[in-house]
C-alpha positions in Angstrom: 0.0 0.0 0.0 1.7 3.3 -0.8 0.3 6.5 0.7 1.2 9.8 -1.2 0.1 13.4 -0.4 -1.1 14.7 -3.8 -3.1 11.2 -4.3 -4.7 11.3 -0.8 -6.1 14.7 -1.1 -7.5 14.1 -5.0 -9.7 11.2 -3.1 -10.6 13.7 -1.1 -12.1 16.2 -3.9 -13.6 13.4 -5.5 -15.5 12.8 -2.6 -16.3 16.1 -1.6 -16.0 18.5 -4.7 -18.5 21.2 -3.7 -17.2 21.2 0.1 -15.5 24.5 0.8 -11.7 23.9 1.8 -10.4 27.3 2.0 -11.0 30.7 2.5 -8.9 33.5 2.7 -8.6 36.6 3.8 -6.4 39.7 2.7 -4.8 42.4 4.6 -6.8 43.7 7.6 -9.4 46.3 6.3 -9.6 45.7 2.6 -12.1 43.1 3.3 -10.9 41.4 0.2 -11.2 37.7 0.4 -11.0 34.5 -1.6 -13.3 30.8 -1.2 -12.7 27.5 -3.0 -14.3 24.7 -3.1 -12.1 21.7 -3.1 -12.6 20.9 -6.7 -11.7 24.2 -7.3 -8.4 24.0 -5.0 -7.8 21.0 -7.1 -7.9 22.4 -10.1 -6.0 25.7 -9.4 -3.1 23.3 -8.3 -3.6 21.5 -11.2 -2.7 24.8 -13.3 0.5 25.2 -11.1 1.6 21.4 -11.8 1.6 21.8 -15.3 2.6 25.2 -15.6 5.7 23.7 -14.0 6.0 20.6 -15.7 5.7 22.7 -19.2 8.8 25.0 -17.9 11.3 22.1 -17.5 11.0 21.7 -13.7 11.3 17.5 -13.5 10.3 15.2 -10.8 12.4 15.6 -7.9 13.6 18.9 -8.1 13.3 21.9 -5.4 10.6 24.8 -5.8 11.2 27.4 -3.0 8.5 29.1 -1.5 8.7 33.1 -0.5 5.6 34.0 0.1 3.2 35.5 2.7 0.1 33.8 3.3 -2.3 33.4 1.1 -4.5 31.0 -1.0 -1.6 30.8 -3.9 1.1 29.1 -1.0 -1.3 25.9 -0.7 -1.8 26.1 -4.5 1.8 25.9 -5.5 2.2 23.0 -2.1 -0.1 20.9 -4.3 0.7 21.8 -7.5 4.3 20.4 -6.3 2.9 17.5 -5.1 0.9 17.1 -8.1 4.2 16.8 -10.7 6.5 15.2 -7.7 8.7 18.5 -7.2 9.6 19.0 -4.1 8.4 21.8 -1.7 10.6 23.7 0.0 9.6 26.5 2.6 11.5 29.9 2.7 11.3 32.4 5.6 10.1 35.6 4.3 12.4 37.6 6.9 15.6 36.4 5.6 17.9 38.8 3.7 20.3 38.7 1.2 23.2 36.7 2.8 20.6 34.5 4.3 18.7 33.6 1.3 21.8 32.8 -1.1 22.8 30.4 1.4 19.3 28.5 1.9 18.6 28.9 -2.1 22.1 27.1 -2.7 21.4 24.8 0.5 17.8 23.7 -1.0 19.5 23.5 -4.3 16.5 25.6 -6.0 15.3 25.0 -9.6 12.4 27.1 -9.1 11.2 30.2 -6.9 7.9 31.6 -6.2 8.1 34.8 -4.3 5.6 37.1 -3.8 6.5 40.6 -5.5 7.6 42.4 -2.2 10.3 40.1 -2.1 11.6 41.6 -5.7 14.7 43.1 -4.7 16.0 40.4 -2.3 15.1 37.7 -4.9 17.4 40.1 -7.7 20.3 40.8 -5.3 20.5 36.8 -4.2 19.7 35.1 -7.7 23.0 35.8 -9.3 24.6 33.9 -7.0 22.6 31.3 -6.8 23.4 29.1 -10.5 20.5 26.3 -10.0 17.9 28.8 -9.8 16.0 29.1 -13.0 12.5 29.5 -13.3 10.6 32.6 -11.4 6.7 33.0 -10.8 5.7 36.1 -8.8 2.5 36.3 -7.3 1.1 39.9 -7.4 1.8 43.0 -9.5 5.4 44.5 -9.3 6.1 48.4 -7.9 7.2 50.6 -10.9 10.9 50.9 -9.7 11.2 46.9 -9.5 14.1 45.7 -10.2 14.0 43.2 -13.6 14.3 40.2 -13.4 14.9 37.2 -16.2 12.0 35.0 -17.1 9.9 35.4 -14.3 6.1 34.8 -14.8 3.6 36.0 -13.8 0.9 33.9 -11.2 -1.9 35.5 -12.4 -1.0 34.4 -16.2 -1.2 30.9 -14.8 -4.2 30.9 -13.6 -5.9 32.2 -16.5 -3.7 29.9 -18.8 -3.1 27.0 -17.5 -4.3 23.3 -17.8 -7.1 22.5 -14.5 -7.0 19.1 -15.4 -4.8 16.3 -14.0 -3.7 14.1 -16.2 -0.3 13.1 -14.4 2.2 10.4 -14.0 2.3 7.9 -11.6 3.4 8.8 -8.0 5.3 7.2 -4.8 5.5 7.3 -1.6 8.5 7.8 -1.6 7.9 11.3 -3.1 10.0 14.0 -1.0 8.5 16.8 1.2 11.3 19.3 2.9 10.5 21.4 5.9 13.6 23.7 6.3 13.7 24.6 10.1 16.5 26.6 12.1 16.7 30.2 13.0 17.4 30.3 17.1 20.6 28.5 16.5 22.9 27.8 13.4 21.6 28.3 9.8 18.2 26.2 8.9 18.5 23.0 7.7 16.6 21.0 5.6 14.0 18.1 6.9 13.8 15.6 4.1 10.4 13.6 4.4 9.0 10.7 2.4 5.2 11.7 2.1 4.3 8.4 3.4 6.2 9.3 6.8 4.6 12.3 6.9 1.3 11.7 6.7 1.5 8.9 9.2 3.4 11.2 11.7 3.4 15.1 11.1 -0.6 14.4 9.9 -1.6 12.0 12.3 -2.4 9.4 9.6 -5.7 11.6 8.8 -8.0 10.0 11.4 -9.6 12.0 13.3 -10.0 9.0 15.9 -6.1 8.8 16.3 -6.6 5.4 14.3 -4.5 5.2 11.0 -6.1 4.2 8.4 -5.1 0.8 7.3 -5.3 1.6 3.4 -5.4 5.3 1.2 -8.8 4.5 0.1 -10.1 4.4 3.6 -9.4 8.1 3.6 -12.1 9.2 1.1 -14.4 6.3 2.5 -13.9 8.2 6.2 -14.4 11.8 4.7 -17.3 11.1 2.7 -18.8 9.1 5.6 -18.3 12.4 7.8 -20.0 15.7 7.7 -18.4 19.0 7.9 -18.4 21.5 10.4 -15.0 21.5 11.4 -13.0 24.8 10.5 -9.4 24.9 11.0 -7.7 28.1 11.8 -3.5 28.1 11.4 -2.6 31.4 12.5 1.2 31.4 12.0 3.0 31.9 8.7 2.6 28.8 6.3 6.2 28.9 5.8 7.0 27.4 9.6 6.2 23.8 8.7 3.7 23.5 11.5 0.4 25.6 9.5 1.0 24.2 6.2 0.9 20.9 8.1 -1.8 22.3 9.8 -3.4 22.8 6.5 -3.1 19.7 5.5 -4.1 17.6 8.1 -7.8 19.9 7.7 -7.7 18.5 4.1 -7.1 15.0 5.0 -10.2 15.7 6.7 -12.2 16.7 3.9 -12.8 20.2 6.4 -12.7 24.4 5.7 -9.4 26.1 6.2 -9.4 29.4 7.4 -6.1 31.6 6.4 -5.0 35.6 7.2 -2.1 37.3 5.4 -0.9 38.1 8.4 -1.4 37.7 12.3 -3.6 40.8 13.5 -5.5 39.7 16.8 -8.2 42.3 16.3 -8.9 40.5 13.0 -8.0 37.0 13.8 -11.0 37.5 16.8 -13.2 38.9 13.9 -12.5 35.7 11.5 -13.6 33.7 14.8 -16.9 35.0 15.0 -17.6 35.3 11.0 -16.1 32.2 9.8 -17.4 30.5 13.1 -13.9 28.9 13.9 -13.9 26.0 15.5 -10.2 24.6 16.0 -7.1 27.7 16.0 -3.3 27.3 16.0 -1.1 29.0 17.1 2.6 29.6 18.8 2.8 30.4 22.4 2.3 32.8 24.5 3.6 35.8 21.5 0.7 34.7 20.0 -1.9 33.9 22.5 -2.1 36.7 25.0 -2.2 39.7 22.5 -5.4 38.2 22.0 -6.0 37.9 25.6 -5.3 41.7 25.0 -8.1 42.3 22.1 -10.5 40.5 23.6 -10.1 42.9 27.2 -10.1 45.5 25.1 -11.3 46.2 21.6 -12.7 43.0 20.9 -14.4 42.9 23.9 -17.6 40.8 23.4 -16.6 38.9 20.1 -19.2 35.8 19.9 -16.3 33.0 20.3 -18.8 30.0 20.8 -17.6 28.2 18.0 -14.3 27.3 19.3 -13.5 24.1 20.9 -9.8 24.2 20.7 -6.7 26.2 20.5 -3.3 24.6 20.1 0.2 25.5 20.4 3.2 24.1 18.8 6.5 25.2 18.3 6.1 27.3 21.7 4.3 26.3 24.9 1.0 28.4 26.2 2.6 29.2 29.9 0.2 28.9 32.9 -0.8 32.4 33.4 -1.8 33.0 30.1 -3.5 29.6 29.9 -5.8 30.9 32.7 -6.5 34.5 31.3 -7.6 32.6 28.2 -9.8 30.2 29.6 -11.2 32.9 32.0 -12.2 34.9 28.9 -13.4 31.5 26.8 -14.1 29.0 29.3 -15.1 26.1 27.0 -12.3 26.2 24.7 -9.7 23.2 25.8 -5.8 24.5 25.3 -3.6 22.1 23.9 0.3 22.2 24.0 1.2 20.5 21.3 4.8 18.9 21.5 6.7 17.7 18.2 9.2 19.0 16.0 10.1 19.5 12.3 12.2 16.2 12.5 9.8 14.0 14.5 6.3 15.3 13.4 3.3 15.0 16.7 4.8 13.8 19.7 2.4 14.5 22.6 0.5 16.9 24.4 0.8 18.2 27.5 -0.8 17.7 31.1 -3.2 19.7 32.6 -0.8 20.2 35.3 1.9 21.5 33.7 3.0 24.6 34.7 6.1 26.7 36.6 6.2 24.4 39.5 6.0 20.9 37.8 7.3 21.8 34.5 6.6 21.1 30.7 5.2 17.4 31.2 3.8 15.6 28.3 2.2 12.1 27.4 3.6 11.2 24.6 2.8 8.7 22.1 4.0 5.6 21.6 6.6 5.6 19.5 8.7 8.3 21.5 11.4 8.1 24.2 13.4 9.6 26.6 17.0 7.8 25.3 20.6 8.4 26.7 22.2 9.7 23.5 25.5 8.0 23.5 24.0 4.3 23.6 20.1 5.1 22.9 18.7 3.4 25.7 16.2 4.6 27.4 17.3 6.3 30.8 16.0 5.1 34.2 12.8 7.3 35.9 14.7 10.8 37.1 17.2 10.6 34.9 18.0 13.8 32.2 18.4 12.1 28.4 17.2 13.4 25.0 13.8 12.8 23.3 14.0 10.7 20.8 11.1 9.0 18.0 11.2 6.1 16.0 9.1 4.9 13.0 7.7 7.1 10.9 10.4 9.8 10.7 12.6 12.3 8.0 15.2 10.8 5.9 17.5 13.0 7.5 19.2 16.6 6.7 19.5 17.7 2.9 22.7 18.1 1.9 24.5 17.4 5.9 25.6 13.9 6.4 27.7 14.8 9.1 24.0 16.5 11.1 22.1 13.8 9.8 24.6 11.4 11.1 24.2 13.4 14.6 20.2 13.1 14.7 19.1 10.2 13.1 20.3 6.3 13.8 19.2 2.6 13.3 18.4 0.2 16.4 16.7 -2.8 17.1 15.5 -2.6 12.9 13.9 0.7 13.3 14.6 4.3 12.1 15.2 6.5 15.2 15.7 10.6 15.5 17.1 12.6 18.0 15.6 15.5 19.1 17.5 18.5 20.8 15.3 18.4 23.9 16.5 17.5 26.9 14.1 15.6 29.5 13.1 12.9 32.3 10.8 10.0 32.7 8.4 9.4 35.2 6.8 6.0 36.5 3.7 7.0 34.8 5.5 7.2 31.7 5.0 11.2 31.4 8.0 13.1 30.0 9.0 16.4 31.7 10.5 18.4 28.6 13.4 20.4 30.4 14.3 22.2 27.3 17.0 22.2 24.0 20.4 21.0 25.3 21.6 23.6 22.9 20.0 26.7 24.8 21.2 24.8 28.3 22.9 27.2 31.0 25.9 25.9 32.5 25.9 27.9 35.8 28.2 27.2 38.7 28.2 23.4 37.6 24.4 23.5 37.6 22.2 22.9 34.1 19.1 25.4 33.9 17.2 25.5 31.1 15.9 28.4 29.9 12.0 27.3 29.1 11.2 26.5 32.7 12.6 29.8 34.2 10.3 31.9 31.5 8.2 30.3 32.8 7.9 31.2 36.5 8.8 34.9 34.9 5.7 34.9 33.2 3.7 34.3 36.2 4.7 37.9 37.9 2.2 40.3 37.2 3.7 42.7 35.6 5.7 40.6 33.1 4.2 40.4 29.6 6.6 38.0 27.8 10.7 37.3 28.8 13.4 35.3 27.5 16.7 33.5 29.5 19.6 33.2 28.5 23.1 32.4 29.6 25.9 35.5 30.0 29.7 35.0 31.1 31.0 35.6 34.4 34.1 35.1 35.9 32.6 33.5 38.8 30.2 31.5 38.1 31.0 30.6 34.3 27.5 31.8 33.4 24.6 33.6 34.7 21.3 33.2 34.5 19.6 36.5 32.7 16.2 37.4 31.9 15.3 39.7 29.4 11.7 41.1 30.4 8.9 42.8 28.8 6.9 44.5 31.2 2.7 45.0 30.7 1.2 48.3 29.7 1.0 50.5 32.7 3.0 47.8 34.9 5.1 49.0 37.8 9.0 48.9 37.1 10.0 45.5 39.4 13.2 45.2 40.8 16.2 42.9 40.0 14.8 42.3 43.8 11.1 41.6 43.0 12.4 39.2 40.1 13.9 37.0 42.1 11.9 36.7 45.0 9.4 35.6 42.4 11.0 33.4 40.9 11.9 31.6 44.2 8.6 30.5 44.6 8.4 28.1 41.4 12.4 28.1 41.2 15.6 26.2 42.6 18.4 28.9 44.1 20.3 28.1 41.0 18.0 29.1 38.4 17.0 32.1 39.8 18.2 35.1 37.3 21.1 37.1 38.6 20.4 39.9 35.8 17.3 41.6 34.9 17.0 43.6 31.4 14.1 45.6 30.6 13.2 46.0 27.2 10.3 47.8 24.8 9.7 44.6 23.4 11.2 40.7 23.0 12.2 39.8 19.3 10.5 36.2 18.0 10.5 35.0 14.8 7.0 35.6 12.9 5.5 32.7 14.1 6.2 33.5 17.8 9.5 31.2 18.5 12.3 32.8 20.7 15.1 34.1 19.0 17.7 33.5 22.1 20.3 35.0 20.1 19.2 38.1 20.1 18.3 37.7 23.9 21.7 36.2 24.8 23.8 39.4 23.0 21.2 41.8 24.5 22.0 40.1 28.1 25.7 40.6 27.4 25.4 44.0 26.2 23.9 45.3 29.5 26.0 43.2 31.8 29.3 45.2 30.5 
């Protein structure tokens, strides 16, 4: 039985053709918006695949993505699907430098960019050989720089073929997820599709059952109703919404996607579009909502919402409860899982600064000592690990992929960066990465559980932890904090006195830095970089 993305979600259209599966909506204001039905998602892909095909891209090659949000991203996804070329994210905030190295990395035959990213795309193509083929979505400025044989989106759309028509395909078909950012440059995840749909999709069951052949998909869908509206709220290009996406199609169910993330009109799509599950990334993203619906947004008709779940970051306990006190029947879900491993659990209820970041995981993942992968005693600190269903490894790094992924006992095994225990229960306490660990006085401290307890004082809005040098105990412990609107100005003092309530001695923060506002990436991920050389800067 072989289980392929672009063939799944055709035996989804043909089951559900006049369903809607996606709606979009443009920049805040405008009120522009798109729908399409799934038949017409599938044959808008269809237009891409063969506009491709016709241009000389072949099967296997890499089509970059540089694009905002919008209906034409999930088009060009399936229209790479469609002709088996593989899709390859790109994050919209890189510059020049950056992007010359991930279009080499990724090995780019083709780019589609919307047309704001003109001049980056011009500056980085000359030095970037493989690069070939250009399709920009939207209409360029006047003073845009030229650039060879690019196409225009809109000319394929109105041109191209909306039939299918295509060869065979195999599971074996390649999806890459470049992730990185925090640390290092990214690097890219090479799935099979096969692997991907049974782990980063959930094997499109609803249940949590996999389904035991492709067809069984459509059977499920068409068997179902609708009524289920999915809401990915970070950028498509962080693998976690397009997979998002996708796992709403597997459902045969409505996709709801903004430009951009405004709360004040991600609360409006709630009520309009009568959202029922949202995703999101962390606290960044969660409590200016908290924020619009105190204030603006104050009486938005939410009833339609039964979930809201974060990846990538974890919803802290404080803003959990502000949430919930706002939306009571909405269940929070922190989601744990990774680029490299897909879904790997979710966490307890009683998670939180005191206990820590404890999840039940799924079967397939363990808490491994990552010299001899076995799995450590209860108490013990080793590294999360998954078998089964996981990536190939690291495009073009065998010496990373070497370091993550590994063979034992006839399975395929990955090692993830987080460090953690085991209870007797079986529940993992994530501790955090082992690459973001603080080595202070002999003591390890991980950064996640200390912003933690920080985000429980009042008059802290969001904070990040990172490690700066001293002489005497080889690192500190530093938060960088950002305080609420009209909050008082706490002490170094106050901090810590906090913090000793959820907090060993140790891992208390020896430095406080106040600051207008904490840098994330766009889809709410810390960017401890920045944190760790704002730290240093103030400790001089």
């Amino acid at each position: 039985m072989e289980y392929n993305l672009a063939d799944l979600f055709e035996s989804v259209v043909d089951v559900v053709p006049d369903r809607e599966a996606l709606v979009y909506i443009d920049h805040p204001g405008t009120g522009a918006e798109r729908r399409l039905t799934y038949a017409e998602l599938d044959a808008a892909a269809n237009r891409v695949a063969h506009h491709l095909i016709d241009s000389g891209i072949r099967p296997g090659e890499h089509l970059g993505l540089h694009l905002y949000n919008g209906i034409e991203y999930l088009q060009t996804v399936l229209g790479c699907l469609k002709a088996r070329i593989v899709p390859v994210n790109v994050n919209y905030r890189y510059v020049e430098e950056e992007l010359v190295y991930l279009y080499r990395d990724a090995d780019l035959a083709a780019l589609v960019f919307d047309t704001e990213f003109t001049e980056r795309v011009a500056a980085a193509m000359p030095r970037t050989s493989a690069l070939r083929h250009l399709v920009r979505v939207g209409a360029p400025a006047s003073d845009a720089p030229v650039l060879p044989t690019v196409v225009d989106f809109a000319d394929i759309e109105a041109s191209g073929s909306s039939e299918r028509g295509f060869p065979p395909r195999s599971p074996d078909d390649q999806f890459i997820i470049y992730t990185g950012g925090t640390t290092g440059m990214p690097k890219g995840v090479m799935w099979r599709q096969e692997d991907l749909f049974f782990s980063g999709l959930g094997g499109g069951a609803p249940t949590g059952e996999p389904v035991k052949t492709p067809e069984e998909l459509a059977e499920r869908v068409a068997a179902g109703g609708e009524g289920i509206t999915f809401f990915p709220t970070p950028p498509l290009m962080h693998g976690t919404s397009t997979l998002t996406a996708f796992i709403g199609f597997n459902f045969g169910q409505r996709i709801v996607i903004h430009r951009k993330f405004v709360p004040e009109e991600v609360l409006r799509t709630i009520e309009k579009e009568k959202v029922t599950s949202m995703s999101l990334v962390g606290d960044a993203m969660l409590r200016p909502l908290i924020d619009a619906l105190n204030g603006p947004m104050k009486g938005t008709d939410t009833s339609s919402m039964f979930s809201v779940s974060s990846s990538g970051a974890i919803m802290s306990e404080t803003v959990r409860a502000q949430f919930q006190a706002l939306i009571p029947n909405v269940t929070l879900l922190n989601n744990f899982g990774s680029s490299e491993s897909g879904f790997n659990g979710t966490a307890t209820d009683d998670s939180g600064p005191d206990r820590g970041f404890r999840i039940r995981v799924n079967s397939r993942t363990q808490v491994v000592d990552p010299t001899t992968y076995e799995p450590v005693p209860v108490g013990e600190v080793g590294r999360v690990a998954q078998r089964g269903h996981v990536p190939l490894g690291y495009y073009n790094d065998p010496r990373k992929t070497a370091e993550t992924f590994f063979e034992k006992d006839g399975a395929r095994w990955v090692l993830l960066g987080d460090m953690a225990t085991v209870d007797e229960e079986g529940v993992v306490t994530v501790l955090g990465r082992g690459s973001q660990c603080i080595n202070t006085g002999g003591e390890k401290v991980y950064p996640e559980e200390v912003e933690q307890a920080l985000k429980s004082h009042p008059d802290v809005y969001d904070a990040l932890v990172a490690g700066v040098p001293d002489e005497k105990w080889g690192n500190h412990v530093a938060a960088v904090v950002q305080l609420r609107t009209g909050a008082g100005q706490p002490s170094l003092d106050d901090i810590q006195n906090h913090c000793r309530t959820h907090l060993a001695g140790y891992k208390i923060p020896r430095q406080l830095v106040i600051t207008d506002s904490i840098q994330r990436s766009p889809s709410g991920k810390a960017d401890y970089r920045w944190a760790r050389s704002v730290a240093a800067e103030a400790a001089r």
